[in-house]
TORKOL-4160 file (C-alpha; in steps of 0.2 Angstrom, whole numbers, padded with zeros to 4 digits, m for minus):
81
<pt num="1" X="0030" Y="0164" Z="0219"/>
<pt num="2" X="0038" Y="0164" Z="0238"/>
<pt num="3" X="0055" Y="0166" Z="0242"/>
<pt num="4" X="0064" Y="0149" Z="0247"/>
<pt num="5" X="0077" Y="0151" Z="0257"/>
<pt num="6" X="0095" Y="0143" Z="0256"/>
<pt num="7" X="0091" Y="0132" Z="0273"/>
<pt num="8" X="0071" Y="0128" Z="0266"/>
<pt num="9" X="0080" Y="0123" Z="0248"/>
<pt num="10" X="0093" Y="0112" Z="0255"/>
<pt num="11" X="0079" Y="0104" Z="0267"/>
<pt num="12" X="0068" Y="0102" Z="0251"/>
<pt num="13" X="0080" Y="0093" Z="0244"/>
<pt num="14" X="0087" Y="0081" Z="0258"/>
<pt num="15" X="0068" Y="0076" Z="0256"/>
<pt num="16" X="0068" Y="0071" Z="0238"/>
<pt num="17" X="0084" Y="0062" Z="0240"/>
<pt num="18" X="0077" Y="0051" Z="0256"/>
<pt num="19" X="0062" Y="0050" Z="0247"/>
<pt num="20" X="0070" Y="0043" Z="0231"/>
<pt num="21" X="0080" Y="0030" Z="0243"/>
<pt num="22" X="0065" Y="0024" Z="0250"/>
<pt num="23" X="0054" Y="0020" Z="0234"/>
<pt num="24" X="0069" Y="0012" Z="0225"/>
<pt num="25" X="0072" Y="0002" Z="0240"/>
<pt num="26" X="0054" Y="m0001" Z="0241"/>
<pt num="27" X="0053" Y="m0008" Z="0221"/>
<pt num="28" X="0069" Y="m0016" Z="0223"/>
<pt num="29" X="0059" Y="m0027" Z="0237"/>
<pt num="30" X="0043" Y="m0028" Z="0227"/>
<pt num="31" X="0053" Y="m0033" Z="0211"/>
<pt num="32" X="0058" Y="m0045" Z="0223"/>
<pt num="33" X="0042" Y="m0053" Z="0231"/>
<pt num="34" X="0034" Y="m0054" Z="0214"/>
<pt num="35" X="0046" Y="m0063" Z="0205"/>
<pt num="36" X="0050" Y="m0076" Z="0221"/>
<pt num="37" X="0035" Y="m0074" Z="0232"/>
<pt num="38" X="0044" Y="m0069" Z="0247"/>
<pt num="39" X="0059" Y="m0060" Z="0254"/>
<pt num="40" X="0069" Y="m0064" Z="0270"/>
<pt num="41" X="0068" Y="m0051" Z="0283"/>
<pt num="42" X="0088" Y="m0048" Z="0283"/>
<pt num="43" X="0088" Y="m0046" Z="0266"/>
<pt num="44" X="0072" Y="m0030" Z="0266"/>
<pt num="45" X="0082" Y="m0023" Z="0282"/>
<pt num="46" X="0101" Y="m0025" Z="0270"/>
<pt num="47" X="0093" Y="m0016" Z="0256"/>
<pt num="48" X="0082" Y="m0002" Z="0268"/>
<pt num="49" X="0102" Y="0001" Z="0276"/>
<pt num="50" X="0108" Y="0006" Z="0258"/>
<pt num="51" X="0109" Y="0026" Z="0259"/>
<pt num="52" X="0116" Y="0028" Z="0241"/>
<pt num="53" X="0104" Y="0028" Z="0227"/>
<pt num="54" X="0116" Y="0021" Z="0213"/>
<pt num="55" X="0118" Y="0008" Z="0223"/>
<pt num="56" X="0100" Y="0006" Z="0224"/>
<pt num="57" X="0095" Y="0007" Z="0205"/>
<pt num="58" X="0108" Y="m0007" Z="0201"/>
<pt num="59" X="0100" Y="m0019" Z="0213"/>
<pt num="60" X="0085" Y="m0015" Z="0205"/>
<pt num="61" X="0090" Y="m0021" Z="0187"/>
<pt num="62" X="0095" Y="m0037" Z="0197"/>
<pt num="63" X="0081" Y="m0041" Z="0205"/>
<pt num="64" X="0075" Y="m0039" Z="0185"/>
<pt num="65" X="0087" Y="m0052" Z="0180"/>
<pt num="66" X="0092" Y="m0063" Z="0196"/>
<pt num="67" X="0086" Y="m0083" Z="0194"/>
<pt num="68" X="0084" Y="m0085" Z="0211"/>
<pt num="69" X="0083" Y="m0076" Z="0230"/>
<pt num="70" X="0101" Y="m0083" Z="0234"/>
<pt num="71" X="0109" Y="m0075" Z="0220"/>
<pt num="72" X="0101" Y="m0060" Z="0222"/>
<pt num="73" X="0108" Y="m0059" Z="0243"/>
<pt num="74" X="0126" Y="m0065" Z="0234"/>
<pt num="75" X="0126" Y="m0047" Z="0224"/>
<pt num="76" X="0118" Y="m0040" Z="0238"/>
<pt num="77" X="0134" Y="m0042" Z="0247"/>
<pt num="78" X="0146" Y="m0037" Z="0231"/>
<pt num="79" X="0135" Y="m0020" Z="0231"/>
<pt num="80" X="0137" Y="m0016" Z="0248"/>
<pt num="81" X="0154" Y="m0017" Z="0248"/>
């Protein structure tokens, strides 16, 4: 097995963490445009600004359970605050 230094680990996982931001922002979108069809383009760029992943996996359950696009921009708000 190589040897992983301290700088190399912490780079690995910088990566797993952007990289976990990116697909849960990317389900929260798709959860999104299939349940409504389409997403406006300031709501995809408000969710791809979020850099904290709990933040991202409880928009996520609401796009599950949101009835409608407006409601979903309305929590948007509340999370990012």
């Amino acid at each position: 097995m190589p040897f992983i230094t301290t700088a190399e680990s912490i780079g690995i996982e910088k990566g797993i963490k952007k990289g976990a931001l990116k697909t849960t922002g990317e389900a929260v979108i798709a959860v999104l445009e299939t349940r409504f069809g389409f997403v406006h383009e300031e709501t995809v760029k408000a969710i791809k600004e979020i850099k904290k992943i709990d933040i991202l996996k409880g928009l996520l359950r609401k796009a599950i359970t949101v009835n409608s696009l407006e409601e979903f921009d309305g929590l948007l708000l509340e999370f990012k605050e």
